[in-house]
mmCIF file of the N, C-alpha and C atoms, coordinates in Angstrom:
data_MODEL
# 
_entry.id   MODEL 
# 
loop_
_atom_site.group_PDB 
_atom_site.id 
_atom_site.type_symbol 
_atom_site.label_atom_id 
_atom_site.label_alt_id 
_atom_site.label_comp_id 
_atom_site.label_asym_id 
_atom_site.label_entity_id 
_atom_site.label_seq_id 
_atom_site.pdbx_PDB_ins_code 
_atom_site.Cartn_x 
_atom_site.Cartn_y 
_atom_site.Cartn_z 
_atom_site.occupancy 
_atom_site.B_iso_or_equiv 
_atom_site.pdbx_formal_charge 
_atom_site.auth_seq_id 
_atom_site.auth_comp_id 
_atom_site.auth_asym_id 
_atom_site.auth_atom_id 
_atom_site.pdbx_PDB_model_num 
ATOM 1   N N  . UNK A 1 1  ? 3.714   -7.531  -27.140 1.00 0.00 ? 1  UNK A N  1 
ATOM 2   C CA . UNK A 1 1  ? 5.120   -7.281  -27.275 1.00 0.00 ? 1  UNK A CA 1 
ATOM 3   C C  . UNK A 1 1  ? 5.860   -8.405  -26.548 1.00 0.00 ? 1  UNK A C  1 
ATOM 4   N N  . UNK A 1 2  ? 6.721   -8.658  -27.428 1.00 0.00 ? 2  UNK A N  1 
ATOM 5   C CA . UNK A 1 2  ? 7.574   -10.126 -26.298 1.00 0.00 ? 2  UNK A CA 1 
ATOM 6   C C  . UNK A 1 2  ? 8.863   -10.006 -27.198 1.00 0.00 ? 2  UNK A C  1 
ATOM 7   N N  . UNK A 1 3  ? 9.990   -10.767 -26.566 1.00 0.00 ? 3  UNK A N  1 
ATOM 8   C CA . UNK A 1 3  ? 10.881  -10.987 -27.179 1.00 0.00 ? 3  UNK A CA 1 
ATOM 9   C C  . UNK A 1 3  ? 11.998  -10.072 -26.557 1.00 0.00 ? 3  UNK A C  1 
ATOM 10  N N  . UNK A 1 4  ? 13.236  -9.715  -26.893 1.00 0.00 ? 4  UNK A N  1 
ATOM 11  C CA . UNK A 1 4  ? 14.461  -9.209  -26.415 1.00 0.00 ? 4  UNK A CA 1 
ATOM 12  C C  . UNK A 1 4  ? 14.110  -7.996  -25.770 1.00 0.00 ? 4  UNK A C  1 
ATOM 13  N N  . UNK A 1 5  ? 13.207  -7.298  -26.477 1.00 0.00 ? 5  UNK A N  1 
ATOM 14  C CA . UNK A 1 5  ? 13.157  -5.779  -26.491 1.00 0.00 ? 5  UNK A CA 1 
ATOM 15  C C  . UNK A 1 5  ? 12.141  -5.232  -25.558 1.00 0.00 ? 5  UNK A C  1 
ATOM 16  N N  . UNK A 1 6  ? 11.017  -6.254  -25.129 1.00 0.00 ? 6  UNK A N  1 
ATOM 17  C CA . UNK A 1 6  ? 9.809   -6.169  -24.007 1.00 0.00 ? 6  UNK A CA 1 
ATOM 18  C C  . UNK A 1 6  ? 10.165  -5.765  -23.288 1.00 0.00 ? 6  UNK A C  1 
ATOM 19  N N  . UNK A 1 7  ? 9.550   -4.674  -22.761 1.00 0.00 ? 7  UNK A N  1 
ATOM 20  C CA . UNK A 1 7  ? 9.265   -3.624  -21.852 1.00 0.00 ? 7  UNK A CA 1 
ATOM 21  C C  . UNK A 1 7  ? 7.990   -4.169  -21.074 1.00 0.00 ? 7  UNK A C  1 
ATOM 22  N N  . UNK A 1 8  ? 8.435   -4.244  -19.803 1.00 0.00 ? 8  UNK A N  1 
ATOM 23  C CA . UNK A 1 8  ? 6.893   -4.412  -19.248 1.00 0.00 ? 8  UNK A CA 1 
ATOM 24  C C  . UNK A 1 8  ? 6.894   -3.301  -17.643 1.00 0.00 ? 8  UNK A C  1 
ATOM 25  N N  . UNK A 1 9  ? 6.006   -2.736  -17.727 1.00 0.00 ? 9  UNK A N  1 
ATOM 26  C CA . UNK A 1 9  ? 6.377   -1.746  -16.364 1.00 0.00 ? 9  UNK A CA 1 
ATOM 27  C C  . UNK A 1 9  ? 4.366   -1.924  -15.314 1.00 0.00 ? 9  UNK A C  1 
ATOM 28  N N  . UNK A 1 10 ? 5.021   -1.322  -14.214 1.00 0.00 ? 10 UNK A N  1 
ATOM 29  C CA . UNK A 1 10 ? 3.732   -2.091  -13.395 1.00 0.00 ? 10 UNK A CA 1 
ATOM 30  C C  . UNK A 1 10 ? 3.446   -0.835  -12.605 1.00 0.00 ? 10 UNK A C  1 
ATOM 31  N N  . UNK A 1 11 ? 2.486   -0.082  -12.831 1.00 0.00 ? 11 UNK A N  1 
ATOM 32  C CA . UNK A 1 11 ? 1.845   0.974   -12.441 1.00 0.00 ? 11 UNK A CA 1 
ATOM 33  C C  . UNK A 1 11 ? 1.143   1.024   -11.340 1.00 0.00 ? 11 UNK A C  1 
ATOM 34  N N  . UNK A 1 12 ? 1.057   1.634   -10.133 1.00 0.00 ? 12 UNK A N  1 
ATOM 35  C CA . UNK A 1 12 ? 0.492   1.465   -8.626  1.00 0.00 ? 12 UNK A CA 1 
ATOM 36  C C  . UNK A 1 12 ? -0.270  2.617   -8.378  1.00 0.00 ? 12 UNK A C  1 
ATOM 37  N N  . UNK A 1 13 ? -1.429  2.831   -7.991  1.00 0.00 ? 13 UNK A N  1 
ATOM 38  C CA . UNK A 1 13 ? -2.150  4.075   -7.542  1.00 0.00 ? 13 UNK A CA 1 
ATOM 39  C C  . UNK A 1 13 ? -3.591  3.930   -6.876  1.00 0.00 ? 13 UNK A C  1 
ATOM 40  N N  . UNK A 1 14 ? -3.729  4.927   -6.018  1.00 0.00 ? 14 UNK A N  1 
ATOM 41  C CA . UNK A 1 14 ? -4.967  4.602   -5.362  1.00 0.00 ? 14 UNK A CA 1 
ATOM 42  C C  . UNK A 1 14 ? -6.352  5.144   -6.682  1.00 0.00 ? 14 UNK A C  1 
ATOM 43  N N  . UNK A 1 15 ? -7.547  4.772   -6.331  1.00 0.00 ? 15 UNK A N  1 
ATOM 44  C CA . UNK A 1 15 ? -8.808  4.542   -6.930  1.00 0.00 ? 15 UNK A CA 1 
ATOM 45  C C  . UNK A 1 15 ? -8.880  6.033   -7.804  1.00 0.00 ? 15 UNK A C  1 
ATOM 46  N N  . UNK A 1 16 ? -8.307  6.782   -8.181  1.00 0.00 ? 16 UNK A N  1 
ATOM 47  C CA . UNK A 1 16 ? -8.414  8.070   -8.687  1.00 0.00 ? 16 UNK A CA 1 
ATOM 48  C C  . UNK A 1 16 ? -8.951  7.797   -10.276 1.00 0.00 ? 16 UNK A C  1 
ATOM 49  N N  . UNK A 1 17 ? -10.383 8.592   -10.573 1.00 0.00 ? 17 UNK A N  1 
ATOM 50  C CA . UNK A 1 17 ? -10.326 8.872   -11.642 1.00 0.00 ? 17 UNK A CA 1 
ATOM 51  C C  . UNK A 1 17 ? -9.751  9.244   -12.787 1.00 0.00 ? 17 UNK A C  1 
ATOM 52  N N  . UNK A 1 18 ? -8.691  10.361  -12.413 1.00 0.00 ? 18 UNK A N  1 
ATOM 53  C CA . UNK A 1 18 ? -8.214  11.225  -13.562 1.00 0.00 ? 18 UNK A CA 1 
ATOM 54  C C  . UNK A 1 18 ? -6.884  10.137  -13.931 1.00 0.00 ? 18 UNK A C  1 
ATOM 55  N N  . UNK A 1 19 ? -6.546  9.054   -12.703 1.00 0.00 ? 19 UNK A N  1 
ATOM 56  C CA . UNK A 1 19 ? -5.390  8.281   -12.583 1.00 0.00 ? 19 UNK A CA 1 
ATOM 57  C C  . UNK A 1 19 ? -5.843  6.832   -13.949 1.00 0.00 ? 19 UNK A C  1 
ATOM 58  N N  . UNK A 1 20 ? -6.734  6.699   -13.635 1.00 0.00 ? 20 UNK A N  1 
ATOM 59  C CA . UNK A 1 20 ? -7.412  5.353   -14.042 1.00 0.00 ? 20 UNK A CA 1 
ATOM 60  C C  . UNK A 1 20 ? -7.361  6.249   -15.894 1.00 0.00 ? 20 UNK A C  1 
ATOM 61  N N  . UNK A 1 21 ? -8.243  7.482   -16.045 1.00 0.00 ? 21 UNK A N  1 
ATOM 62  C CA . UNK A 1 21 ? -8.066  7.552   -17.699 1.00 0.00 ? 21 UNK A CA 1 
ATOM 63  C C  . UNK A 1 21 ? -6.881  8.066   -17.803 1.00 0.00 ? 21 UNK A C  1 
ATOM 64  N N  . UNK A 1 22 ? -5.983  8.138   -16.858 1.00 0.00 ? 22 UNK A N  1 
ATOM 65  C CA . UNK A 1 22 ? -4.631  8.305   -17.819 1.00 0.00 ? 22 UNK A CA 1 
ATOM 66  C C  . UNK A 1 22 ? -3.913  6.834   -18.376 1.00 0.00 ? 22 UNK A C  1 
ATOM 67  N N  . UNK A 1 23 ? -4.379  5.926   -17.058 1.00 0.00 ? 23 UNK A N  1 
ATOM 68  C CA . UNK A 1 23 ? -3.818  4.972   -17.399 1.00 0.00 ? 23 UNK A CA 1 
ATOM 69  C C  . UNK A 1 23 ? -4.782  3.650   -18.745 1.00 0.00 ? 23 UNK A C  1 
ATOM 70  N N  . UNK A 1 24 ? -5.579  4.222   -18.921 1.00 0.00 ? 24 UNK A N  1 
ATOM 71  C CA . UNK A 1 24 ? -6.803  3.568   -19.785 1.00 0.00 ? 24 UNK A CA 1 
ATOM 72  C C  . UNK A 1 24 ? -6.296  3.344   -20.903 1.00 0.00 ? 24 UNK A C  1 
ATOM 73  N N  . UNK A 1 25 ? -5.299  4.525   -21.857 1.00 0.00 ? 25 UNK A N  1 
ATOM 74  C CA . UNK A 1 25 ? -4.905  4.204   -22.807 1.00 0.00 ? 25 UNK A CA 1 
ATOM 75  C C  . UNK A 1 25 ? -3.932  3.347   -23.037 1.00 0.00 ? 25 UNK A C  1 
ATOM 76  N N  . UNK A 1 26 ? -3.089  2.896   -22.298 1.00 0.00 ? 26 UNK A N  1 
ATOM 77  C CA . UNK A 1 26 ? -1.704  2.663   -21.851 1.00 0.00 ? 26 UNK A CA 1 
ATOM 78  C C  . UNK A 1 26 ? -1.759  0.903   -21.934 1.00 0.00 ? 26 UNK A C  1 
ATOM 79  N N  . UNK A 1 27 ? -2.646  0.443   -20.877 1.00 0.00 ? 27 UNK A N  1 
ATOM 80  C CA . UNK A 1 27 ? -2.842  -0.964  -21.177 1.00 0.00 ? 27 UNK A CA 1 
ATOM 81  C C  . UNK A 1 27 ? -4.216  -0.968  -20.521 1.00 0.00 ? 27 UNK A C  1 
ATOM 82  N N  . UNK A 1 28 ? -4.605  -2.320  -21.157 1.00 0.00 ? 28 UNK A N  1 
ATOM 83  C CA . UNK A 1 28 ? -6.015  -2.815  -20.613 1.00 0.00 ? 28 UNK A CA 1 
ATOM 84  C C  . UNK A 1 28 ? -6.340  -3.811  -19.188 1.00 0.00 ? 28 UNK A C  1 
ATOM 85  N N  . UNK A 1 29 ? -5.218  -4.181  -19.372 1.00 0.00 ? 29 UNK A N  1 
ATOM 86  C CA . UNK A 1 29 ? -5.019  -5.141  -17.915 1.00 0.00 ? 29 UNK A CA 1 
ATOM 87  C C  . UNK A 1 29 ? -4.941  -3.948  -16.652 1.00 0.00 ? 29 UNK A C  1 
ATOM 88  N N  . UNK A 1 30 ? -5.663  -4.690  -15.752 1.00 0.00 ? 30 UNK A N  1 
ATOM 89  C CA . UNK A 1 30 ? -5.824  -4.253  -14.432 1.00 0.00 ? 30 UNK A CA 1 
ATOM 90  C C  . UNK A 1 30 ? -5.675  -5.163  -13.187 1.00 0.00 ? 30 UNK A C  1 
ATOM 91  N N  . UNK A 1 31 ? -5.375  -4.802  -12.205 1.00 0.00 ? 31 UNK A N  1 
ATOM 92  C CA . UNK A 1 31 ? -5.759  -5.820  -10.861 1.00 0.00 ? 31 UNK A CA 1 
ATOM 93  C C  . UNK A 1 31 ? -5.924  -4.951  -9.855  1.00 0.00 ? 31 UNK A C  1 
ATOM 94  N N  . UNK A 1 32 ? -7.123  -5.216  -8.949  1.00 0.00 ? 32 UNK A N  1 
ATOM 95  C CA . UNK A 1 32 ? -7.966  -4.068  -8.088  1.00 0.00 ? 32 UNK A CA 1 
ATOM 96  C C  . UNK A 1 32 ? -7.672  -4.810  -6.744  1.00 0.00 ? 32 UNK A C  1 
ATOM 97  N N  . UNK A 1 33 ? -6.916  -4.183  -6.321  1.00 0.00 ? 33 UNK A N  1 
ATOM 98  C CA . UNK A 1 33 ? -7.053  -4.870  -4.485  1.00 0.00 ? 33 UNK A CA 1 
ATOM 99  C C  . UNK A 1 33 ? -8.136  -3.898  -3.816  1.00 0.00 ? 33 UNK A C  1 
ATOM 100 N N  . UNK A 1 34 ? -8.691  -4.211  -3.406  1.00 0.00 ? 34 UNK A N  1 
ATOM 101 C CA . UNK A 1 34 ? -9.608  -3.567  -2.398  1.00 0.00 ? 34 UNK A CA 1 
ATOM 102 C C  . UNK A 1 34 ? -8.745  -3.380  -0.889  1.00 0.00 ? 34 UNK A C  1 
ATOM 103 N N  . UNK A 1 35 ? -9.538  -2.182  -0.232  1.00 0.00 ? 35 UNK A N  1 
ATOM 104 C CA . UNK A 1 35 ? -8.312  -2.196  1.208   1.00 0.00 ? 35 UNK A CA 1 
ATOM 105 C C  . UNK A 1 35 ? -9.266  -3.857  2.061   1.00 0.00 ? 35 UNK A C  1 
ATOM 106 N N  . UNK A 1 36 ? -10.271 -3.930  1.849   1.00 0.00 ? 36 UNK A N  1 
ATOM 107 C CA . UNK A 1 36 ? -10.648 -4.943  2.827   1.00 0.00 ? 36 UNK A CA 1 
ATOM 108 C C  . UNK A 1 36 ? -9.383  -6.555  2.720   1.00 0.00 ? 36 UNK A C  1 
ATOM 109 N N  . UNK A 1 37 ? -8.412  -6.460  1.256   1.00 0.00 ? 37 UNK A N  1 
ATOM 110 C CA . UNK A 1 37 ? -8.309  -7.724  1.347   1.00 0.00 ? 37 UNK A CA 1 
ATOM 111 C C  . UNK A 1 37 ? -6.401  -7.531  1.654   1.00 0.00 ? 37 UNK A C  1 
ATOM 112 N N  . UNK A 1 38 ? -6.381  -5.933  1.750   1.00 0.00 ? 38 UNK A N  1 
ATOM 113 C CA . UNK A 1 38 ? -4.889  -6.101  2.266   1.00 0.00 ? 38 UNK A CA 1 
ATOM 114 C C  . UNK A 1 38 ? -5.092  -5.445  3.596   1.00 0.00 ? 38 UNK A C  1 
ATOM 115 N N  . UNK A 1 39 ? -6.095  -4.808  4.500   1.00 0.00 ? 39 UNK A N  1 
ATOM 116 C CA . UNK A 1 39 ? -5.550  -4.427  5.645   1.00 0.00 ? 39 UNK A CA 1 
ATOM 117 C C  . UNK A 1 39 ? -4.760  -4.954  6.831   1.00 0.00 ? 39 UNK A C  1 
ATOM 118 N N  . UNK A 1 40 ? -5.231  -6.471  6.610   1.00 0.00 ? 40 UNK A N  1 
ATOM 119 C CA . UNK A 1 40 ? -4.536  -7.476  7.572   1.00 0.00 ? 40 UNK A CA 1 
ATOM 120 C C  . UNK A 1 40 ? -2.971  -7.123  7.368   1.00 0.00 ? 40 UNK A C  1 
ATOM 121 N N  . UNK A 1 41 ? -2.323  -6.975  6.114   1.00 0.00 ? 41 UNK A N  1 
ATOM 122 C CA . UNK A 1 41 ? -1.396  -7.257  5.534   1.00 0.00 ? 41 UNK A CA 1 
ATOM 123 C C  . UNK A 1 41 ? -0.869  -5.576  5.914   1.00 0.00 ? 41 UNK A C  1 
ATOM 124 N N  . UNK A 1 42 ? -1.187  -4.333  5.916   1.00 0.00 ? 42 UNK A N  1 
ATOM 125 C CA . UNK A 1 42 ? -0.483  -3.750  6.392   1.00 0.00 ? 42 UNK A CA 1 
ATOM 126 C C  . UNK A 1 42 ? -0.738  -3.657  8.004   1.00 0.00 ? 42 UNK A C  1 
ATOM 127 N N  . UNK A 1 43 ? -1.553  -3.348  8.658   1.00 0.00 ? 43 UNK A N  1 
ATOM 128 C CA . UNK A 1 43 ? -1.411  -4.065  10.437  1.00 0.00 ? 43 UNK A CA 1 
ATOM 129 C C  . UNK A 1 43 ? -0.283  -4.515  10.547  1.00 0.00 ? 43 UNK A C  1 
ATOM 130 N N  . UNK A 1 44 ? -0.095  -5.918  10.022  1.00 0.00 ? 44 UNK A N  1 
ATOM 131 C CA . UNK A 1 44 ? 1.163   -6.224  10.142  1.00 0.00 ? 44 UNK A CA 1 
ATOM 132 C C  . UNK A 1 44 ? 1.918   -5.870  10.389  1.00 0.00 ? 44 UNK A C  1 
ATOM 133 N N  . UNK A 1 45 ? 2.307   -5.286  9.198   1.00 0.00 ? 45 UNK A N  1 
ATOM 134 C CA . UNK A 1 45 ? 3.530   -4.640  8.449   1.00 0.00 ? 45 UNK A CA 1 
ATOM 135 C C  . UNK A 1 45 ? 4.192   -3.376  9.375   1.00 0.00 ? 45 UNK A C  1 
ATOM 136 N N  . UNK A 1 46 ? 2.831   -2.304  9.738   1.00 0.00 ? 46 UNK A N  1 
ATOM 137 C CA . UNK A 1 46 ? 2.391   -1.365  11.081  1.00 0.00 ? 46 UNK A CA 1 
ATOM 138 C C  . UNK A 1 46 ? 3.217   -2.186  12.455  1.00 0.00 ? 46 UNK A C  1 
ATOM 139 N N  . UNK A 1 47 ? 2.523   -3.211  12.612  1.00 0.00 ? 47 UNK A N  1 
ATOM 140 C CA . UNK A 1 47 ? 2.942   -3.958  14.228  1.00 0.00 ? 47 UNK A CA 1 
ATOM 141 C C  . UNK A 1 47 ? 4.591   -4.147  13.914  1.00 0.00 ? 47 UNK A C  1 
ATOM 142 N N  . UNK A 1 48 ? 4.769   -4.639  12.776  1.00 0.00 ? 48 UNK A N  1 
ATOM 143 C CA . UNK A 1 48 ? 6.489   -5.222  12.732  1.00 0.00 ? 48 UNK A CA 1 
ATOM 144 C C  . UNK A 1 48 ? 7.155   -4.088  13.086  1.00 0.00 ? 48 UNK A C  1 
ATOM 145 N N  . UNK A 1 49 ? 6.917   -3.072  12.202  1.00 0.00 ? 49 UNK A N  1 
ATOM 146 C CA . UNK A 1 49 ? 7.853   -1.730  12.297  1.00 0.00 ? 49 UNK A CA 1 
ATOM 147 C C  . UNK A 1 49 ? 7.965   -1.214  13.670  1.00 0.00 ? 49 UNK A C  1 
ATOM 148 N N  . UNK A 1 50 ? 6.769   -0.728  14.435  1.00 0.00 ? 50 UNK A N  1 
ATOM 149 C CA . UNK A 1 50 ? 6.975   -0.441  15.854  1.00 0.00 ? 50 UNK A CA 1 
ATOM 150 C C  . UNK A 1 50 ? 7.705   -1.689  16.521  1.00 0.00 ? 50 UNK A C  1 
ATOM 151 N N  . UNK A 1 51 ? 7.618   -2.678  16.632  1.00 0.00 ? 51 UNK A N  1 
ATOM 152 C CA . UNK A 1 51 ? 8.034   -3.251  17.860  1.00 0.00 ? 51 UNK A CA 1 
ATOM 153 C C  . UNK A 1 51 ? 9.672   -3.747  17.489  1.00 0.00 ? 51 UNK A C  1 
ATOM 154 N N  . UNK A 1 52 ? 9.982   -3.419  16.174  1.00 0.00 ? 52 UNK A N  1 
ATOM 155 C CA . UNK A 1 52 ? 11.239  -3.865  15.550  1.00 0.00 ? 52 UNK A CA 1 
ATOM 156 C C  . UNK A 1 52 ? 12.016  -2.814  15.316  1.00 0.00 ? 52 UNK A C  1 
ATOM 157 N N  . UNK A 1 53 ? 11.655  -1.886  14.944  1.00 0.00 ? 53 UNK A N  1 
ATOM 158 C CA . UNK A 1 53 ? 12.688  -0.364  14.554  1.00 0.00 ? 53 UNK A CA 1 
ATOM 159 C C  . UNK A 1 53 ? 13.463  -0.008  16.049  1.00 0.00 ? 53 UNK A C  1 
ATOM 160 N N  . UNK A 1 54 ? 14.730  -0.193  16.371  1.00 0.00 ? 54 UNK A N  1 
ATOM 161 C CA . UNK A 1 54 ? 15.389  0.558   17.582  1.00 0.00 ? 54 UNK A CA 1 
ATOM 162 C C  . UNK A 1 54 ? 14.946  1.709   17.974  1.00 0.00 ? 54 UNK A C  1 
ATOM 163 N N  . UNK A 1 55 ? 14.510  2.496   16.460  1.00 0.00 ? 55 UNK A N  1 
ATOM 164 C CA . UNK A 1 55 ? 14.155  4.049   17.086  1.00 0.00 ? 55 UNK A CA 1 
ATOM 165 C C  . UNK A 1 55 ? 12.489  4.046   18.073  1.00 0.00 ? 55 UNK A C  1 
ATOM 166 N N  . UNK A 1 56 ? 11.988  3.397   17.354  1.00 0.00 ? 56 UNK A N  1 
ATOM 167 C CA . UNK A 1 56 ? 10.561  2.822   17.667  1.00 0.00 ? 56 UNK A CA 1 
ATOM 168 C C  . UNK A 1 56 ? 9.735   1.943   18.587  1.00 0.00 ? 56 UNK A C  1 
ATOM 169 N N  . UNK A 1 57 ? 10.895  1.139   19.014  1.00 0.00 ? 57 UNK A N  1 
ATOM 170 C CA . UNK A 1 57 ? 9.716   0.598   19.932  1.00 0.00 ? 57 UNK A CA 1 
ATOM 171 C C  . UNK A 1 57 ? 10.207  0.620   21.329  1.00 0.00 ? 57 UNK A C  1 
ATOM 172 N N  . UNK A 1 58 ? 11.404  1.719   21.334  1.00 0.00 ? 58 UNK A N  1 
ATOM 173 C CA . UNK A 1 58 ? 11.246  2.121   23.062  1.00 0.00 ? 58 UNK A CA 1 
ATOM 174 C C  . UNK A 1 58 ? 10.121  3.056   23.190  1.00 0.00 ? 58 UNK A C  1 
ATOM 175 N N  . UNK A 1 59 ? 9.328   3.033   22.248  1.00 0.00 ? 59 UNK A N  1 
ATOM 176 C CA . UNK A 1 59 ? 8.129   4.119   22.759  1.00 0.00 ? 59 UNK A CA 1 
ATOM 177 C C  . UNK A 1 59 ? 6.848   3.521   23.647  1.00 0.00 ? 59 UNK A C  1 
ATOM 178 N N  . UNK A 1 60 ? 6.413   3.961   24.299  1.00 0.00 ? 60 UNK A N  1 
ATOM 179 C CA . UNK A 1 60 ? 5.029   3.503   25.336  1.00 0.00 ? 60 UNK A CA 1 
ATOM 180 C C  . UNK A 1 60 ? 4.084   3.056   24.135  1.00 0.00 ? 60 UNK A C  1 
ATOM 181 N N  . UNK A 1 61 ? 3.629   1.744   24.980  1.00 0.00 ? 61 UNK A N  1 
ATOM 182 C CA . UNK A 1 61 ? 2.509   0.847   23.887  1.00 0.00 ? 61 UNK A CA 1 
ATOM 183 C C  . UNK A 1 61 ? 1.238   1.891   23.583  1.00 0.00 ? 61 UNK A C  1 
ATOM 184 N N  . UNK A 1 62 ? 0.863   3.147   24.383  1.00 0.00 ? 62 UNK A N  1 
ATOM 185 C CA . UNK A 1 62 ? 0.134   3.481   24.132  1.00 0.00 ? 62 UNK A CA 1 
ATOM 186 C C  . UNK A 1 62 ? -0.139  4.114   22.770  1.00 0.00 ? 62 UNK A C  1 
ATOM 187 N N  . UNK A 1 63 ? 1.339   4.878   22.680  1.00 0.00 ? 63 UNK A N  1 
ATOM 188 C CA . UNK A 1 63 ? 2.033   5.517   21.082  1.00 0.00 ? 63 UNK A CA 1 
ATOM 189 C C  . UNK A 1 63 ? 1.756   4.837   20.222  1.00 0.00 ? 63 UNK A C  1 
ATOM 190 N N  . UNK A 1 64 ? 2.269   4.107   20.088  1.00 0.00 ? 64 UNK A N  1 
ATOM 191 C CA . UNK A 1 64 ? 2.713   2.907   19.436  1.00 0.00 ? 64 UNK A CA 1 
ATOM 192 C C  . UNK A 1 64 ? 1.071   2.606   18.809  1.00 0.00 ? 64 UNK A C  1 
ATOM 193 N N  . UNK A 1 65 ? -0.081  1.965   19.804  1.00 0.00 ? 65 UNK A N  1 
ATOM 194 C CA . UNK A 1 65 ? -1.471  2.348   19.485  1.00 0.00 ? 65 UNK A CA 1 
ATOM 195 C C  . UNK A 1 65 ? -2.074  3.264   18.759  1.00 0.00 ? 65 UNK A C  1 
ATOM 196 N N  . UNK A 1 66 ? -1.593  4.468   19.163  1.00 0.00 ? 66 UNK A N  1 
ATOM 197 C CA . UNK A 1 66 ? -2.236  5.763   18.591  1.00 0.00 ? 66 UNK A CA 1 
ATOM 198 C C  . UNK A 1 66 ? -1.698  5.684   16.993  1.00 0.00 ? 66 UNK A C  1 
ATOM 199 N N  . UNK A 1 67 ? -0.475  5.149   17.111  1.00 0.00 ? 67 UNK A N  1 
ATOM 200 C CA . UNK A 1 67 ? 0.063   5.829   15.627  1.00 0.00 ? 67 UNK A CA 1 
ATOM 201 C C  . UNK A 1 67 ? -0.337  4.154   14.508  1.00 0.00 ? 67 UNK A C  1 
ATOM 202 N N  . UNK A 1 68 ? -0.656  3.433   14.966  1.00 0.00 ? 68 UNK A N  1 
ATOM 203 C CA . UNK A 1 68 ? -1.243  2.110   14.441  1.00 0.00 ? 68 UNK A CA 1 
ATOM 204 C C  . UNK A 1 68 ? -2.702  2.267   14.303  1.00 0.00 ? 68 UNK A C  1 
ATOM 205 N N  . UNK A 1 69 ? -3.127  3.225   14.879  1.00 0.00 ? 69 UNK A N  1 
ATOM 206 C CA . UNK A 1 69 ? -5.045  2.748   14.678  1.00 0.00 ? 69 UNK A CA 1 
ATOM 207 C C  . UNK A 1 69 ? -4.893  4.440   13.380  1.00 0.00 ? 69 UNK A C  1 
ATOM 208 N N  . UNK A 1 70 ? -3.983  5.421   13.743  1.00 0.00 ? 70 UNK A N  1 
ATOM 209 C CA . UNK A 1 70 ? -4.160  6.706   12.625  1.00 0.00 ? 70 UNK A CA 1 
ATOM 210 C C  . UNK A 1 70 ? -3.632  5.928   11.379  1.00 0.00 ? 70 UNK A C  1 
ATOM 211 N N  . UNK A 1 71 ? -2.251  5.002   11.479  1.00 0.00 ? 71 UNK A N  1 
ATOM 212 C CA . UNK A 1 71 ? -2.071  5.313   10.101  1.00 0.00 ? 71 UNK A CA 1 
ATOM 213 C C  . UNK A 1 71 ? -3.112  3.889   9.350   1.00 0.00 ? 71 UNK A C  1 
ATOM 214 N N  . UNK A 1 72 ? -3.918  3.260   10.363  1.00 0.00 ? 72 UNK A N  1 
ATOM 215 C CA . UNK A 1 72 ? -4.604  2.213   9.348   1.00 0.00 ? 72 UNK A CA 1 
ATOM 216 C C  . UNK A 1 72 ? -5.988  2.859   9.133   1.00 0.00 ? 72 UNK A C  1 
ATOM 217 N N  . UNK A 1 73 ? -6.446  4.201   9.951   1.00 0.00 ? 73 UNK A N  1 
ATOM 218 C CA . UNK A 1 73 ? -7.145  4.815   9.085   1.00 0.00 ? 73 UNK A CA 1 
ATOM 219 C C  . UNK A 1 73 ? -6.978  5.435   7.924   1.00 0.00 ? 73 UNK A C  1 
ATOM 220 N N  . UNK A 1 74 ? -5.665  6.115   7.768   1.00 0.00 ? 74 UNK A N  1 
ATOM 221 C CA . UNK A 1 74 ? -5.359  6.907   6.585   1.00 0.00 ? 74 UNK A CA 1 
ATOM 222 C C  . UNK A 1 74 ? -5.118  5.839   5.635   1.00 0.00 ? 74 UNK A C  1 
ATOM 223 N N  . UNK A 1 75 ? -4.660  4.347   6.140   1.00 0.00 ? 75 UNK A N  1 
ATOM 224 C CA . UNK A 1 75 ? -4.027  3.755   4.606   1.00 0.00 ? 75 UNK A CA 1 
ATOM 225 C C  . UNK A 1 75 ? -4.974  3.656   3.487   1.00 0.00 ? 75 UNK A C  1 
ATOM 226 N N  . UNK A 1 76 ? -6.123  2.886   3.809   1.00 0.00 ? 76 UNK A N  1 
ATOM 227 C CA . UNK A 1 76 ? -7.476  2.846   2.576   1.00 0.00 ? 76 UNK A CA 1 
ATOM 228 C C  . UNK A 1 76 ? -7.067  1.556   2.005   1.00 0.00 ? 76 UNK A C  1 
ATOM 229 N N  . UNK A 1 77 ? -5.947  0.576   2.367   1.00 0.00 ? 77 UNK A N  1 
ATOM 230 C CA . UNK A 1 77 ? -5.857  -0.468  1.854   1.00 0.00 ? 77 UNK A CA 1 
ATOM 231 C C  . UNK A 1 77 ? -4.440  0.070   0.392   1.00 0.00 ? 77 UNK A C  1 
ATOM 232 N N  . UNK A 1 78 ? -4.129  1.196   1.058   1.00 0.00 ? 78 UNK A N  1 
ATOM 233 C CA . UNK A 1 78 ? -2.661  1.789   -0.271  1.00 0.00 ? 78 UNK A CA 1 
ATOM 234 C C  . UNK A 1 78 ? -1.210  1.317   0.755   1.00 0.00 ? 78 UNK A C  1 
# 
């Protein structure tokens, strides 16, 4: 499809089966990040927010730790 009327939309979701054959019919193109090749990239993202948010980084570095090592367990690289 190209031209005036192209529609192009960009679909985001973690590794889910039932996610992947819904999206199977839809288009064939894919791109797979693995968490190993973005975790650096949210850390980051984690460190910026605490030490930059006003609400956030008058909190004790220890917090600040705790809630940086939970949420880069929960992320999975999402």
């Amino acid at each position: 499809m190209s031209g005036k009327n192209a529609c192009k939309i960009l679909a985001t979701s973690r590794k889910e089966r039932d996610i992947e054959d819904a999206l199977d019919s839809m288009s064939p193109e894919r791109v797979w990040i693995q968490s190993r090749q973005v975790d650096d990239d949210i850390q980051l993202y984690i460190l910026d927010r605490l030490n930059d948010d006003p609400r956030l980084k008058r909190w004790p570095a220890s917090v600040k730790d705790e809630i940086s090592k939970r949420l880069m367990e929960g992320a999975h690289g999402m």
